[in-house]
C-alpha positions, 0 to 999 in steps of 0.5 A: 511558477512552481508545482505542488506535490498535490498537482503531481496527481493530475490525471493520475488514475486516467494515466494508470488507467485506473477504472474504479472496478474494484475487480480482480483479474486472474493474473492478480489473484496469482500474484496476491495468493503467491505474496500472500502464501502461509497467511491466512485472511479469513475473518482478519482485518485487512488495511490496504494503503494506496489501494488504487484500482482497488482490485488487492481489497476485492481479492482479500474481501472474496478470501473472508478478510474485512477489509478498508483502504487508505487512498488520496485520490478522489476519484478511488475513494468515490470508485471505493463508496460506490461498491461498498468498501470503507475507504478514507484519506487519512494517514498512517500516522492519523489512523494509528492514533485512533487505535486502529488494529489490522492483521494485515497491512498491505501496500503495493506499489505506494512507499515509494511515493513517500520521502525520508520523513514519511518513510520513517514515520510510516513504518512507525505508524504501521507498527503501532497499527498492527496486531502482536502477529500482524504482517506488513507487505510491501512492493515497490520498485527494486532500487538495486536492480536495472529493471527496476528503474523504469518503474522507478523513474518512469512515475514523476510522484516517486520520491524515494528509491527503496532497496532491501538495505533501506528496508532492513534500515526502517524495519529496525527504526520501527522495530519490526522484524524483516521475514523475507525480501524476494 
């Protein structure tokens, strides 16, 4: 018998012991404002892909964003409704054609999740979704690196190993311009 993608998920949000809490803890508040340093979020709309646990929207809505998310899992999207953020399971792609517009696209931890053919379009897809000075911030697990690897082949869902050269790569496919790799 052989798995479906969707079986993958199984349990996933007790695996990553996810709560739903959409709080955010002192050590995460240091990481957003030190990826996020030099862009402004009060009053930009803010779309966070795969938002998980939720804590990156409670941040970016406690600094004036207006912010939504995209998440597959169900129990987040419930976790979502019940402290009031708009969530929905919907694609890059799908959300792109409604002509959403956001300031900022964020999503950590998620493209790796993602095969060639969803990569590309994705890329694609943010492009279309962002503002003439919108940003795009990605985290994923560094495929160049050793430590990156037990993040890398430590979660069954990864479908893809990223490194800055495929970075550079899908960057250039949906013309958006690379500001900084770290």
């Amino acid at each position: 018998m052989s798995e479906s993608p969707a079986d993958r998920y199984q349990n996933y949000t007790q695996w990553k012991r996810w709560q739903g809490t959409f709080e955010v803890r002192e050590r995460d508040a240091r990481y957003f404002a030190a990826e996020l340093r030099g862009i402004a979020l009060h009053g930009r709309r803010v779309l966070e892909v795969g938002f998980g646990n939720g804590s990156f929207l409670a941040w970016a809505k406690s600094r004036g964003a207006e912010v939504c998310g995209l998440e597959i899992n169900p129990e987040m999207l419930a976790a979502a409704a019940r402290h009031g953020y708009p969530a929905r399971n919907l694609s890059l792609v799908e959300l792109a054609a409604e002509g959403a517009h956001f300031d900022l696209i964020a999503a950590f931890d998620v493209i790796e999740h993602w095969d060639v053919d969803e990569l590309i379009a994705n890329f694609r897809a943010v492009a279309a979704l962002l503002t003439d000075s919108g940003r795009f911030v990605v985290r994923f697990p560094n495929g160049h690196s050793p430590f990156g690897r037990v993040y890398q082949y430590g979660d069954f869902t990864h479908k893809s190993v990223i490194s800055s050269y495929k970075i550079d790569y899908l960057a250039g496919v949906a013309d958006l311009d690379v500001l900084r790799i770290e």
